[in-house]
C-alpha positions as CSV (number, residue, x, y, z in Angstrom):
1,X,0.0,0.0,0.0
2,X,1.5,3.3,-0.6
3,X,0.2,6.8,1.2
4,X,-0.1,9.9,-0.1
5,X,-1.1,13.5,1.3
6,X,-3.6,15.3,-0.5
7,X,-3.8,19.2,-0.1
8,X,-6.6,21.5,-1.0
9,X,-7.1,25.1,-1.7
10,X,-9.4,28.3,-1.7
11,X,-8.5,28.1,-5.6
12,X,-10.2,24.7,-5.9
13,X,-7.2,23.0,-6.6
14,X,-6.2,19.5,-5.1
15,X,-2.5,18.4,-4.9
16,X,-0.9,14.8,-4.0
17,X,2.3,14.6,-2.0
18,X,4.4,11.6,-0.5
19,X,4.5,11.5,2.9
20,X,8.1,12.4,2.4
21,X,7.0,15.8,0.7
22,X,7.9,15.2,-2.8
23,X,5.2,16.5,-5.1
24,X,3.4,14.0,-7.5
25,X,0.8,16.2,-9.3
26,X,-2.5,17.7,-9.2
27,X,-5.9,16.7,-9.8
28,X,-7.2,17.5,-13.5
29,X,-3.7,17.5,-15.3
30,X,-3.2,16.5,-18.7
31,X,-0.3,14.3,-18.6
32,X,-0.5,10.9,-16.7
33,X,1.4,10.3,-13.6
34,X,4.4,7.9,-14.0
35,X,5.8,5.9,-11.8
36,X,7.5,8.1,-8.7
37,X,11.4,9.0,-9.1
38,X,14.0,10.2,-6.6
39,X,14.5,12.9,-8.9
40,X,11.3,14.8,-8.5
41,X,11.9,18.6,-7.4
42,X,9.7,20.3,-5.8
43,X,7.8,23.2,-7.5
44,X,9.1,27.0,-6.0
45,X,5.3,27.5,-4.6
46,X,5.2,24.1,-2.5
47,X,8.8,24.7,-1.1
48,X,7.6,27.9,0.4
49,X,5.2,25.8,2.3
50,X,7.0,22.9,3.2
């Protein structure tokens, strides 16, 4: 079983996290999600918040 965390905002947007922090994507994108790499960097807006 894996376990995310899954954020929501005022902007109606819904995000999915590792529990590790390492940002996997957001509800409603275009592009699939892939399998999760060690190489995933954070986006400059989640840092802030992390």
């Amino acid at each position: 079983d894996r376990e995310i965390v899954i954020t929501s905002s005022i902007d109606c947007t819904i995000r999915l996290f590792t529990l590790t922090g390492r940002y996997i994507g957001y509800m409603g994108q275009s592009m699939s999600w892939g399998p999760l790499s060690s190489n995933i960097i954070l986006k400059e807006s989640v840092n802030s918040f992390a």
